[in-house]
C-alpha positions, 0 to 999 in steps of 0.5 A: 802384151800385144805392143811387145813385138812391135816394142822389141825393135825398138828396145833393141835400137835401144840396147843397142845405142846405150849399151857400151855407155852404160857398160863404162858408167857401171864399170866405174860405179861398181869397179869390175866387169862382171858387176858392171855387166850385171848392172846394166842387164838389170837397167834394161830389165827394169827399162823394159818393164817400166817403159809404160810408166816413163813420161818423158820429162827427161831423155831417155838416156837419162832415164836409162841412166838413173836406173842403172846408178840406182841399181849400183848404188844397191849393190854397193849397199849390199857390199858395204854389209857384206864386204867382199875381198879386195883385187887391189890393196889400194885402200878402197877397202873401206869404200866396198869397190872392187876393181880389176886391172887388166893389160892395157896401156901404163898410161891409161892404168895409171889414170885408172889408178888416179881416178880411183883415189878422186872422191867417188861423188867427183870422179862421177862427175867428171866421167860423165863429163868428159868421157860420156860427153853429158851436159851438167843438165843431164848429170844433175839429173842423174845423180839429183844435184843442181848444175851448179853442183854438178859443175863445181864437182867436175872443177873440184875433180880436175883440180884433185886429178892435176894434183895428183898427177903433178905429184906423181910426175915430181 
């Protein structure tokens, strides 16, 4: 225990730098603010207490990363053998995600709206993507698919989100 207080500004740096990224990233995975933010304490946790075992053969953001998906990836397990009540009737009943809409710009919502009907394996893709700014490296990584998986991904998520909004702008 004698490099904790010397690790501790360190981590804080840390927290700091990733917090707000992953905060977005968890929001997505689990679909409200309080999961999200659940998800990513326990990323931290786990950062915190396996940061003797972390090699260095990926960035640490990606190491920060793949926890936090692992860690959402569980809880929508567990959701998916104990189902909680839908905030919206939107179909995703069957898919065990929770999601919240606040006040907030027409626009916006209705892009939340449109992402959340992607297939959850594309939608991921293309946050992380265009939102998060990650190279197709860095999210094959994370979600241990090849690049070319990863950029095929994001074409077919672009695709889906131009038609769907197309559709909606008939």
């Amino acid at each position: 225990m004698a490099r904790e207080p010397a690790f501790r500004p360190v981590f804080e740096e840390l927290y700091q730098a990733h917090c707000s990224p992953l905060r977005r990233t968890a929001l997505h995975w689990v679909g409200n603010v309080h999961d999200a933010e659940d998800a990513v304490q326990e990323a931290f946790l786990r950062a915190y207490r396996g940061a003797a075992n972390f090699v260095g053969g990926s960035a640490l953001s990606t190491w920060l990363y793949r926890i936090l998906i692992n860690i959402c990836h569980d809880l929508h397990r567990q959701r998916m053998r104990r189902p909680e009540p839908q905030e919206l009737g939107t179909g995703h009943e069957s898919t065990g995600r929770q999601w919240v809409v606040t006040e907030d710009h027409p626009l916006r919502l209705s892009l939340e709206r449109t992402l959340r009907r992607l297939n959850p394996r594309h939608s991921s893709v293309l946050l992380m993507f265009e939102v998060e700014g990650m190279k197709h490296s860095e999210i094959a990584a994370l979600l241990r698919i090849t690049e070319g998986a990863s950029k095929t991904r994001l074409s077919q998520a672009r695709r889906q989100l131009r038609a769907m909004l197309s559709s909606r702008a008939s």
